[in-house]
C-alpha angles and dihedrals in degrees: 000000000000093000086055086104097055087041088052081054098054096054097041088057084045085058097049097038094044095038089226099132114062116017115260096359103137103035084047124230105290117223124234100192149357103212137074081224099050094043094045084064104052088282097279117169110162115087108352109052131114091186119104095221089060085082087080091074095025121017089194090065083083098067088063092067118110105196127084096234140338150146141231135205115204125196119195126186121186123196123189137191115195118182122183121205139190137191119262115207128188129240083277088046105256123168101242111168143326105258115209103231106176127012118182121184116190140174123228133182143204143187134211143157142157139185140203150196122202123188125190114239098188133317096296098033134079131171121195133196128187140155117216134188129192153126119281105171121019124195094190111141143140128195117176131179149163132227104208125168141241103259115137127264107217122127091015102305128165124217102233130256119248112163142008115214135184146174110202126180136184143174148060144226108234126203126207106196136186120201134193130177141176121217118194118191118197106157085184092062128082082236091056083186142005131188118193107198131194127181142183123212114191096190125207135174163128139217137181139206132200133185129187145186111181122186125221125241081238101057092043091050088048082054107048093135092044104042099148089056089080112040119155111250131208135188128192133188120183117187128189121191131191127171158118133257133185120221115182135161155156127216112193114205099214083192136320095303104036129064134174126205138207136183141181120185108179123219109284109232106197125160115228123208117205144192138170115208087257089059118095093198137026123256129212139216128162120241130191125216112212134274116248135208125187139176125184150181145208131187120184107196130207101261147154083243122047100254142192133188119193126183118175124190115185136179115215110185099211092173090082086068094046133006087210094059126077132241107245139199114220122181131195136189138187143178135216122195119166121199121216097261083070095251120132129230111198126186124180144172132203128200113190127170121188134251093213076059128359089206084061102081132156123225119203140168136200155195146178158145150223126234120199112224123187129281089035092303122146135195108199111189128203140173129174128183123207149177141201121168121183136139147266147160118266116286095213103034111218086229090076087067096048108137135130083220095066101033136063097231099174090105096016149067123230112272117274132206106263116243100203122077120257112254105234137190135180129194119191135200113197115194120187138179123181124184118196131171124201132200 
C-alpha cells in the first residue's frame, strides 16, 4: 500500500496521454457557430447566414450581406449536466438496475465578434472586408466526485468521506481571422449572383488540465501508521498552441430564392508546447486539426411569411488528427419564418458524430428570435439543448482507496476496480445573444 500513491500518478498521466477520462478533453469541443442566429438554426453557416463570424466556416457568407459596414458581440453560456452511472447486480448476480454514482452540473462561458467594411465596385460588383475572433476549440471542462465508504446508514448515519477528486480543464484555442470576398450580381444570367470568399485564421491558445485527488482529515487520521499510504496527488497539463488554418468558399445564387453553398477548410497544422508540474522545460510536437469539406442550401418559398429554409452537410476528416478517429458526416438544418410584425421565429436541428467514435453522436434542437433596438441596433437570441450518451471505464478506480482502515470489511470485501465501463450521459444547454449593427 505505500506506492499507492506512484501508482495514483501513473495512471493519472495514462488518463491524460490515452484520452480516455472526460469526453473530448484533449481534441477540445469544437465549436459549430458563432451566432444566436446561427445557432438558433442548427447552427448552419454555409450558404444561408447574415451574420460576419459565419466567414469562419465560409468566407463567401460575407458577400450576402446588404449594409456598408458594421460589427457584432456574441455571448455564449454553456451549461452541462453530466450523470455516471454503474451496474448494480444482486447476491446471484443479476443485473438489477444502473445506479447514478456521480452527477456534476457546471456553467461555461465565450466570446466572440467580428466587423466588416463593403465597398461597391460598380452595379454588378461588391468587396467585402472583415476581422473575426473566436474560439474554435474549447477544453472547459469540470468533473467533480466524491470517494465515500461503505459504512451503514442507519440512524442517520453518514458514510464517511475519504477523498475528494477532480478533473479541471481550461483554455481555448482562439482564431483572428481576416476575411475578404468578392460578390458578383447579373439578373439576365441562369447564376443571378455569385460571392467567392478567403480567409485567413492565425490560431492561438492554451489550455490547462488538472487532476486531484485530495484526502480527508478523516482518512489520514484512520491511517496514522500508514500515512504514506494516502498522499494528495496533483496533476497538472499545460498546453500552448500556435498555428495557422485556411477557410475558403463559393455560394452560387440559382435565382432569387434559391442558393448553393460550398466550403473548403484545409487541415490546421499548429505546434503545441507541453509541460506537467514534474517537468523543468517545455516540450514541443506538431498536431493537426481536420480538413473539412461542406456543401449547403437555401430556398426561400413563396410564402404569406418571409420564409427561409437551410440544410448543411459537411465532411470533417478526423482521421488527419488521429489515425485511430474516424472521419464523420454531421448535418444541420434550420428554419426562418418572419411574421409580419417583423419578429422571427427560428427553428434548427443538429446532427454530430464524433471523430473518437463515429457511433457516439450528439442530437440537438434549437430555437430563437431577434429583437430590433433603437439607432439600427439588433438582439438575436438563441438556446439549443443536446445529448450525447457513450461509455467509458471509471476515471478514479475503487481499488486506490483499498484499505482495511477506511472500510468495514466484517460482510464485505474491500472495494475492486470495476471492470465494466461507467454508463454516461451528458446533456448540454447552449444560450446565446448576439448583438449587430448595421449601417
Amino acid at each position: 500500500m505505500k506506492k499507492i500513491s506512484l501508482v495514483i500518478i501513473l495512471m493519472i498521466i495514462s488518463f491524460n496521454l490515452n484520452a480516455a477520462s472526460l469526453f473530448d478533453r484533449d481534441v477540445g469541443e469544437e465549436m459549430r457557430c458563432f451566432s444566436a442566429r446561427s445557432l438558433a438554426m442548427g447552427s448552419v453557416e454555409i450558404a444561408s447566414s447574415e451574420e460576419i463570424t459565419a466567414a469562419l466556416n465560409n468566407p463567401a457568407i460575407l458577400g450576402l450581406l446588404h449594409n456598408k459596414f458594421g460589427f457584432q458581440l456574441t455571448a455564449n453560456v454553456t451549461k452541462n449536466d453530466e450523470n455516471r452511472e454503474y451496474p448494480l447486480y444482486d447476491s446471484f448476480d443479476g443485473y438489477l438496475d444502473d445506479a447514478v454514482y456521480v452527477s456534476n452540473a457546471h456553467f461555461f462561458d465565450k466570446y466572440s465578434g467580428g466587423i466588416y467594411f463593403s465597398e461597391q465596385l460598380s452595379n454588378s460588383e461588391k468587396l467585402t472586408l472583415a476581422f473575426n475572433f473566436a474560439p474554435l476549440y474549447n477544453f472547459d471542462f469540470k468533473y467533480e466526485e466524491e470517494m465515500r465508504n461503505n459504512e451503514n446508514t442507519d440512524n442517520d448515519n453518514e458514510q464517511k468521506k475519504i477523498a475528494n477528486n477532480s478533473f479541471i480543464g481550461s483554455g481555448k484555442i482562439y482564431a483572428y481571422s481576416p476575411s475578404i470576398a468578392l460578390s458578383l450580381k447579373n439578373s439576365n444570367s441562369p447564376i443571378s449572383s455569385l460571392s467567392l470568399g478567403f480567409g485567413v485564421s492565425f490560431l492561438e491558445g492554451e489550455s490547462e488540465m488538472d487532476s486531484t485527488i485530495i484526502f480527508t482529515e478523516w482518512a489520514k487520521e484512520q491511517m496514522l501508521n500508514d500515512s504514506d499510504s494516502l498522499r494528495d496527488t496533483t496533476y497538472t497539463m499545460k498546453n500552448k498552441y500556435s498555428g495557422i488554418r485556411y477557410q475558403g468558399g463559393l455560394i452560387v445564387g440559382l435565382n432569387e430564392r434559391i442558393n448553393l453553398g460550398f466550403s473548403y477548410i484545409h487541415k490546421s497544422e499548429l505546434t503545441k508546447e507541453y509541460r506537467t508540474n514534474s517537468d523543468t522545460v517545455w516540450a514541443d510536437t506538431t498536431i493537426y486539426y481536420p480538413t473539412k469539406f461542406g456543401i449547403g442550401f437555401e430556398y426561400h418559398p413563396r410564402n404569406e411569411w418571409d420564409t427561409k429554409f437551410s440544410i448543411d452537410a459537411e465532411l470533417i476528416r478526423w482521421s488527419e488528427y488521429d489515425s485511430l478517429y474516424d472521419d464523420v458526416l454531421e448535418f444541420s438544418a434550420g428554419i426562418e419564418h418572419i411574421m409580419h410584425n417583423g419578429i422571427p421565429i427560428r427553428l434548427g436541428f443538429r446532427y454530430q458524430p464524433s471523430g473518437q467514435n463515429k457511433e457516439i453522436t450528439l442530437i440537438a434542437f434549437s430555437t430563437g428570435t431577434s429583437i430590433k433596438l433603437p439607432h439600427n441596433f439588433v438582439l438575436d437570441i438563441g438556446t439549443e439543448i443536446g445529448k450525447r450518451n457513450y461509455s467509458e471505464m471509471d476515471l478514479f478506480p475503487d481499488g486506490y482507496y483499498a484499505h482495511e482502515s477506511l472500510w468495514d470489511t466484517t460482510h464485505n470485501d474491500l472495494p475492486e476496480d470495476r471492470d465494466e465501463p461507467d454508463k454516461v450521459s451528458d446533456f448540454m444547454i447552449n444560450a446565446i445573444a448576439t448583438i449587430s449593427w448595421k449601417f
